[in-house]
Wavefront OBJ file of the C-alpha trace (Angstrom):
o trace
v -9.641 -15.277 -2.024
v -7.514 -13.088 0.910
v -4.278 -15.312 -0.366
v -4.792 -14.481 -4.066
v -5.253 -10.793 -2.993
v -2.116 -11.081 -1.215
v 0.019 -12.753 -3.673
v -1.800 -9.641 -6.329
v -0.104 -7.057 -4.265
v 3.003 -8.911 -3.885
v 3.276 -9.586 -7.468
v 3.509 -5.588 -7.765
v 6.024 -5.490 -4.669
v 8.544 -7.775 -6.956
v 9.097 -5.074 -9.121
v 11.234 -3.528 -6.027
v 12.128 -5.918 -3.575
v 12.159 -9.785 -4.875
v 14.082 -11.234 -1.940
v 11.082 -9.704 0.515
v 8.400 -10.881 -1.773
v 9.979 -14.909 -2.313
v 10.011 -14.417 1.917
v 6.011 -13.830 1.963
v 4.928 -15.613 -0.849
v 6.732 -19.130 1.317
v 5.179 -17.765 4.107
v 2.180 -18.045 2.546
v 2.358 -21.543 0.605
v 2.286 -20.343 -2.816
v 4.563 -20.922 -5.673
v 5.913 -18.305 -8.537
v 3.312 -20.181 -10.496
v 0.217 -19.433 -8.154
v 1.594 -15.703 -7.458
v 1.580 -15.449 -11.456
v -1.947 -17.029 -11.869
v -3.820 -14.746 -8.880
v -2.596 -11.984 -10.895
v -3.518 -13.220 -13.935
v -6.838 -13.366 -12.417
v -7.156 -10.278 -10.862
v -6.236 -8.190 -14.091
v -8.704 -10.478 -16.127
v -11.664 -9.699 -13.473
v -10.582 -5.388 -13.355
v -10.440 -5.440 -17.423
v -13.846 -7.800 -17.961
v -16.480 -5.626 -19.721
v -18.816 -7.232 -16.932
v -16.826 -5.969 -14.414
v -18.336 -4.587 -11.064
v -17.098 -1.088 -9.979
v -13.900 -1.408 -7.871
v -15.636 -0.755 -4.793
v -17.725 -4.326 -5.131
v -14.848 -6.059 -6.698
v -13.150 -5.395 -3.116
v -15.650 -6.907 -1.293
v -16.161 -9.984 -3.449
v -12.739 -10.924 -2.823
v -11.864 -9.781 0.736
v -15.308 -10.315 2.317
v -17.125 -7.900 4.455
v -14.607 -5.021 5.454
v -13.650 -5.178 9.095
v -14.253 -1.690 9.474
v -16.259 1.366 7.756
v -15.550 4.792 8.813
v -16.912 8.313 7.658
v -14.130 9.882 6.341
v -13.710 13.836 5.444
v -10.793 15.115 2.991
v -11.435 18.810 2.795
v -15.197 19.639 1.504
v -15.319 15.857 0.200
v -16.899 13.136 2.091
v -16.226 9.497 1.927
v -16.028 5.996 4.131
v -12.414 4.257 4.392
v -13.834 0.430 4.319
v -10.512 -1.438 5.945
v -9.368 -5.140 5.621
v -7.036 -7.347 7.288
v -4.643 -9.313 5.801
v -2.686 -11.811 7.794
v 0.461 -11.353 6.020
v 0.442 -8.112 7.317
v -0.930 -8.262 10.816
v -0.400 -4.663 11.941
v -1.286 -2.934 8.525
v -5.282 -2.815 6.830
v -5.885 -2.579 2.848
v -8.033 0.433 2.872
v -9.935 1.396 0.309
v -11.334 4.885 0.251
v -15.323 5.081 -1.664
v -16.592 8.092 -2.545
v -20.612 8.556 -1.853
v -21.043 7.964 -5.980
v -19.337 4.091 -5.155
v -16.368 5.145 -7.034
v -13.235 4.140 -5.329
v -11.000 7.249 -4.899
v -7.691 5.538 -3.085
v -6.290 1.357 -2.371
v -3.542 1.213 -0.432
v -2.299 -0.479 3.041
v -2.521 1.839 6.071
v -1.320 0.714 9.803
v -4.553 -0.758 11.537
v -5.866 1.232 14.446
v -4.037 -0.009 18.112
v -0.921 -1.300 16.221
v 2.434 0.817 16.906
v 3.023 3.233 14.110
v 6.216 3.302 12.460
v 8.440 6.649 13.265
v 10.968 6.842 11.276
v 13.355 9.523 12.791
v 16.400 9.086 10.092
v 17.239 7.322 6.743
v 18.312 4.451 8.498
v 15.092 3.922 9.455
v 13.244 4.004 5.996
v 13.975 0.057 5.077
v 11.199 -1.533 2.916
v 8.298 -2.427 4.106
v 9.111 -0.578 7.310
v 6.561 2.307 6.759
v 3.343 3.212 5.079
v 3.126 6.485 3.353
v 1.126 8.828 5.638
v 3.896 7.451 8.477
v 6.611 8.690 6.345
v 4.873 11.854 5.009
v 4.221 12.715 8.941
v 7.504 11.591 10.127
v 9.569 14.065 7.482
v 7.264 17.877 6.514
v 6.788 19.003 4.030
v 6.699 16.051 2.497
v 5.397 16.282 -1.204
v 3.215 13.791 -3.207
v 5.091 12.931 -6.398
v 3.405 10.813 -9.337
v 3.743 7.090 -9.069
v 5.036 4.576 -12.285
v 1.857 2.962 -12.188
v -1.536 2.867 -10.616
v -0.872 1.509 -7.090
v 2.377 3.304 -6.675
v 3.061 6.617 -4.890
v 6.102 8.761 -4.554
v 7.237 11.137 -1.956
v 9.796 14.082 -1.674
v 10.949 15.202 1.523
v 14.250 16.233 3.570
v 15.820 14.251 6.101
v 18.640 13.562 8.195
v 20.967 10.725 8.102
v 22.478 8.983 11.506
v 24.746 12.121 12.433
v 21.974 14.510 11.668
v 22.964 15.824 7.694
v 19.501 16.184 5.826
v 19.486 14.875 2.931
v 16.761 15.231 -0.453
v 15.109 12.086 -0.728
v 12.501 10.459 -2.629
v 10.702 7.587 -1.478
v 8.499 4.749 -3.617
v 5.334 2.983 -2.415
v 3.888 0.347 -3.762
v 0.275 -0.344 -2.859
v 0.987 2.566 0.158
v 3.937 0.419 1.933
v 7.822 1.889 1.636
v 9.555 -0.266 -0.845
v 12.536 2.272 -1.696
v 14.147 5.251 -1.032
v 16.747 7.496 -3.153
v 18.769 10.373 -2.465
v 18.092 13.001 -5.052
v 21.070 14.677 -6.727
l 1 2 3 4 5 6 7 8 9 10 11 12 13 14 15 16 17 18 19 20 21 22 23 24 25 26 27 28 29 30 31 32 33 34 35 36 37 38 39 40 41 42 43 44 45 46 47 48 49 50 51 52 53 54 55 56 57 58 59 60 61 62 63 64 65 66 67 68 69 70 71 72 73 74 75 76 77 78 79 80 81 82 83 84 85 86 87 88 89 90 91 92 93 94 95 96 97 98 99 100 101 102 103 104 105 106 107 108 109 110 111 112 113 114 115 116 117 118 119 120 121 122 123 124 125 126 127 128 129 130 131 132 133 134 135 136 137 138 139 140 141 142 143 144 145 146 147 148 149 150 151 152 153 154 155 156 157 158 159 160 161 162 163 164 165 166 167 168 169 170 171 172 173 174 175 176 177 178 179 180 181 182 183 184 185
């Protein structure tokens, strides 16, 4: 079931970066056809009036999370239940549960020991490169904008090119991970 998860959030990554996503799905052994069928699958089991809550949906198909941690985000209190994924060694899917079982955030986060991404310039922001807390840390103020669909995020933020000019960007995320950036004009 952790390959047809995979090829799910690749199937979204297409959208923005097809060359990157025919590059994993190989690397995983799965045809067009078997990307198009796990998400077929996935979108039949999170619309089925029997559905579990997303929360237990996660679990049935990744497993046991590798990790549960308390988490606090202001007065609210929640656990961040992480999962690896082997195309993405040094990143988790985390999924954030609020203490009702409702899932409040999905998204791929670096796993704890792995090297964080620090982007210091635009150069640097090439998909896939970052997640994006590492980008929202790397450029303040960094602002959240609305994403074009459920598992995609946006952020504003300045920053410099190679020679130092800042620049007004805006950056896409798909399932948490970079897939785009754009200079604002």
């Amino acid at each position: 079931m952790t390959l047809d998860f995979q090829l799910v959030l690749l199937r979204r990554m297409a959208d923005h970066n097809p060359e990157l996503v025919d590059e994993a799905r190989r690397t995983l052994g799965a045809s067009i056809g078997e990307m198009r069928e796990a998400n077929k699958r996935w979108q039949a089991m999170v619309r089925s009036p029997r559905t579990r809550g997303a929360a237990a949906r996660y679990r049935s198909v990744l497993g046991e999370p590798e990790s549960v941690v308390p988490r606090k985000l202001g007065d609210a209190e929640c656990e961040a239940r992480r999962w690896a994924l082997p195309l993405w060694p040094d990143l988790r899917f985390e999924v954030l549960v609020g203490p009702d079982g409702a899932v409040w955030n999905e998204w791929l986060v670096r796993a704890p020991g792995a090297a964080p991404a620090t982007p210091r310039t635009l150069d640097d922001l090439t998909p896939w490169s970052c997640t994006v807390d590492e980008v929202a840390r790397a450029f303040p103020p960094a602002r959240p904008l609305e994403g074009t669909a459920p598992t995609r995020w946006g952020l504003a933020f300045t920053a410099p090119d190679q020679d130092g000019v800042p620049h007004d960007m805006v950056a896409e995320f798909t399932w948490g991970l970079l897939q785009r950036t754009a200079q604002v004009r």
